[in-house]
C-alpha positions in Angstrom: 198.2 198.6 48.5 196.3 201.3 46.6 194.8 199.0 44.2 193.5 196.8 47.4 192.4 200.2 49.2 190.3 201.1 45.8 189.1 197.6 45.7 187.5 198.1 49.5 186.2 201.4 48.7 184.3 199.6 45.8 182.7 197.2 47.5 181.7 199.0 50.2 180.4 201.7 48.0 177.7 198.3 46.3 177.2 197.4 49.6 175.5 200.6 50.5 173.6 200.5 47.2 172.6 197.4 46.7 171.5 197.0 51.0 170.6 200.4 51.9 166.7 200.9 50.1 163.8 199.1 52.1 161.1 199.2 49.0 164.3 198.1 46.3 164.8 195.2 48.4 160.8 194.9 49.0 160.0 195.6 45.0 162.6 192.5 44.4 161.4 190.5 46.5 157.4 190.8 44.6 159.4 190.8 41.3 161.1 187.2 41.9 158.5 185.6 43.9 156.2 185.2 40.5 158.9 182.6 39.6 160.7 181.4 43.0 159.1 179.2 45.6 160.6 178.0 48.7 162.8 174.9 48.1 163.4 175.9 44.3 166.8 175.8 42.9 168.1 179.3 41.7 171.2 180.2 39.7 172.6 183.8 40.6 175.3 184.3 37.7 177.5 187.4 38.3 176.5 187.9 42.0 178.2 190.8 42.9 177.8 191.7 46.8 174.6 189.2 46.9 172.0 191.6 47.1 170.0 188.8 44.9 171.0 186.2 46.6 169.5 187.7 50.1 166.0 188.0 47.7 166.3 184.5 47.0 166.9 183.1 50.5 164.3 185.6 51.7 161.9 183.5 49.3 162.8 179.7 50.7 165.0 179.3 47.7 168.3 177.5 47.4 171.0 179.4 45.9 173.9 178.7 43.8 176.3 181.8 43.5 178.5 182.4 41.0 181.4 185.4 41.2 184.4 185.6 39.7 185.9 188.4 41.2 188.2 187.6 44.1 187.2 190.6 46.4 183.5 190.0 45.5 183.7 186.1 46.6 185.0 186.9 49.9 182.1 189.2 50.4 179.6 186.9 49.6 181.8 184.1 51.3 181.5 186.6 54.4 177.2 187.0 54.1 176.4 183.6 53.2 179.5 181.7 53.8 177.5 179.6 56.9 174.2 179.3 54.8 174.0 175.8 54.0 171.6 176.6 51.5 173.9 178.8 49.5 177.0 177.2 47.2 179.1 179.8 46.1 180.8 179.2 42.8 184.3 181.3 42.1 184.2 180.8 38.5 183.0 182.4 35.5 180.3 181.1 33.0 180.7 181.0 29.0 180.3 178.9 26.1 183.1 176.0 27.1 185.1 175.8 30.3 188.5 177.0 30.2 189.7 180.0 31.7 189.2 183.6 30.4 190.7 186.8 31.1 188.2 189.4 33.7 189.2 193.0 33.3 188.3 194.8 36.5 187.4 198.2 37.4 188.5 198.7 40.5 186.2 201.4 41.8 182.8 199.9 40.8 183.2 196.6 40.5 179.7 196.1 39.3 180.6 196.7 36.0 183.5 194.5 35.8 184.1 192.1 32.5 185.1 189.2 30.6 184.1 191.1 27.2 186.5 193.6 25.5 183.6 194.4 23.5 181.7 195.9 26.4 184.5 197.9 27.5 185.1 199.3 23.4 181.4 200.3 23.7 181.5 201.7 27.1 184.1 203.9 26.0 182.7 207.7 25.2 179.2 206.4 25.5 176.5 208.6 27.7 176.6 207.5 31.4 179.8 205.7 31.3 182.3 208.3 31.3 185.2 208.1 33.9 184.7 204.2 34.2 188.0 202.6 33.6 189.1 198.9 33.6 192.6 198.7 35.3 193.8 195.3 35.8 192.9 191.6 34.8 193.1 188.4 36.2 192.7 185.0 34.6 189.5 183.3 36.0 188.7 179.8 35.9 185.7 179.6 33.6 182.7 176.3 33.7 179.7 176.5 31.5 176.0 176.6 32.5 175.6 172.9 31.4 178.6 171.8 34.0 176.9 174.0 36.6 173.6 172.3 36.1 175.7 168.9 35.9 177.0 169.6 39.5 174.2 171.5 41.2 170.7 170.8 39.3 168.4 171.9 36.9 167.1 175.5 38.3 163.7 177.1 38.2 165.0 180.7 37.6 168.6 181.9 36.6 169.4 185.9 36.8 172.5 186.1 34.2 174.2 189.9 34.9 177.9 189.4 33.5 178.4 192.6 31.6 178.3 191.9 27.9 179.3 188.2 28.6 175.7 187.4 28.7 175.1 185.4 24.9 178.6 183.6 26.3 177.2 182.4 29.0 173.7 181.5 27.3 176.2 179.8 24.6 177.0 177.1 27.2 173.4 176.0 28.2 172.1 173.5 26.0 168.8 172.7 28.2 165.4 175.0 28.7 165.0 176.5 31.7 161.6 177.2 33.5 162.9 181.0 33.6 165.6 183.3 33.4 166.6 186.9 33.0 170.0 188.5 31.3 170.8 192.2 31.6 170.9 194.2 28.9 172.5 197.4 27.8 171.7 200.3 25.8 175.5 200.4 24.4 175.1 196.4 23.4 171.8 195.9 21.8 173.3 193.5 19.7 174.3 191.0 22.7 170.9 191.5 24.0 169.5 190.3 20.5 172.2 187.3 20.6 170.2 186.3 24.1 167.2 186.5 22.7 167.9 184.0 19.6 169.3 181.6 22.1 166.0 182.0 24.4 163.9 181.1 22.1 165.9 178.4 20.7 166.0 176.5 23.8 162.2 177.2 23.8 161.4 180.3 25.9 158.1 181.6 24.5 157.1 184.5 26.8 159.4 188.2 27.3 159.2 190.7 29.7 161.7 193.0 30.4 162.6 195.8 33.1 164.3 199.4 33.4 167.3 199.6 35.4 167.0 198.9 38.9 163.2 199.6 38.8 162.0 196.0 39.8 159.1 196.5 38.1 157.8 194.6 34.8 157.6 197.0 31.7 154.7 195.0 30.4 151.5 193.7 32.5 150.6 190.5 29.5 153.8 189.0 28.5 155.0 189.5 24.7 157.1 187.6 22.2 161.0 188.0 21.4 159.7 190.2 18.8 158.4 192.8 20.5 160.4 192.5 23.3 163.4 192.8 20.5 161.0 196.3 19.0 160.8 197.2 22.5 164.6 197.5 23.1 165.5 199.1 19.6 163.2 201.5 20.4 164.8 202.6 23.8 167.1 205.5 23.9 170.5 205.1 24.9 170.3 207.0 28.1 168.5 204.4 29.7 171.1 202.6 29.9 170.4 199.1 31.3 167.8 196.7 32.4 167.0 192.8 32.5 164.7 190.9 29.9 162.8 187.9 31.4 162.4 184.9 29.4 159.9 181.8 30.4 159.0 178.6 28.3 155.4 179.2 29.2 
């Protein structure tokens, strides 16, 4: 009872972040509209309370969400459950299918994980003290290719998994128009393990942004390279962000 009570309290608590800013929700929608037009296909991988999702059906797009997290699928089964234009996919995404263990953090359930590396780094690191990861479930786990395979090819796919990212980029064997992956301060190293696999699948143009800013560090595109110089260079208290990869 506790655990489901902490659980509620999480959710609600990314509800009220995630809904409650006007010029967030306004910034995302400028930010994903440079790669989403109505009718397009888009991949939301790690969906959380579907705050992306909304941005994408508030753009004509049609959305396939995927969530592992039991408490985070009925959410988004609650939002967009009668939206025929959104499938919602309770799985997780790595580099074969399977099933794989998610560790949970019950009070912000953002930041849960299918990587015990993440949580080894999150541990003592700036900004992520008093996170804890309390219980795990075993997930069922597809890869992008079987997701593509089932759904189609997508224009855009936002990849936010929590150090699971180059796992899930590991099972997509195909270029894609555009994509972004998170990336964190404590992980640089998964963030340069995405970037190797964008560019082998033929991504030739990097952007990135800061947090939950919305907003493109860089006005002309760059290469992995300095998009790579670019995130050595950052110190660790910022923390997160996403790096956008297109072919062209």
């Amino acid at each position: 009872m506790i655990a489901e009570l902490r659980t509620a309290c999480g959710v609600l608590r990314s509800l009220r972040i995630y809904y409650g800013d006007r010029r967030r929700r306004a910034a995302m929608d400028r930010l994903y509209a440079r790669f989403v037009r109505p009718g397009d296909l888009v991949f939301d991988i790690g969906a959380h309370v579907g705050d992306r999702v909304a941005a994408f059906r508030r753009l004509g797009a049609r959305v396939v969400a995927v969530e592992p997290q039991p408490a985070l699928v009925r959410t988004l089964r609650l939002l967009f459950g009668r939206d025929p234009a959104v499938a919602i996919e309770a799985v997780a995404l790595g580099r074969k299918p399977g099933v794989v263990r998610l560790k949970l953090n019950l009070d912000n359930p953002t930041v849960s994980t299918a990587s015990d590396a993440f949580i080894r780094a999150a541990d003592g690191a700036p900004g992520w003290h008093g996170q804890a990861w309390t219980k795990t479930i075993d997930v069922p786990m597809t890869t992008l290719d079987q997701l593509i395979a089932r759904h189609g090819v997508p224009v855009f796919a936002k990849i936010d998994v929590e150090g699971y990212e180059a796992e899930t980029l590991a099972g997509l064997t195909q270029p894609l128009a555009a994509l972004s992956f998170e990336f964190t301060t404590i992980q640089r190293d998964v963030a340069a393990d995405c970037l190797a696999r964008c560019q082998a699948l033929g991504a030739s143009r990097y952007n990135a942004a800061l947090g939950e800013s919305q907003a493109f560090v860089y006005e002309d595109w760059g290469s992995a390279a300095e998009i790579a110089r670019w995130l050595a260079d950052l110190p660790v208290d910022v923390n997160s962000g996403d790096i956008y990869a297109q072919l062209e």
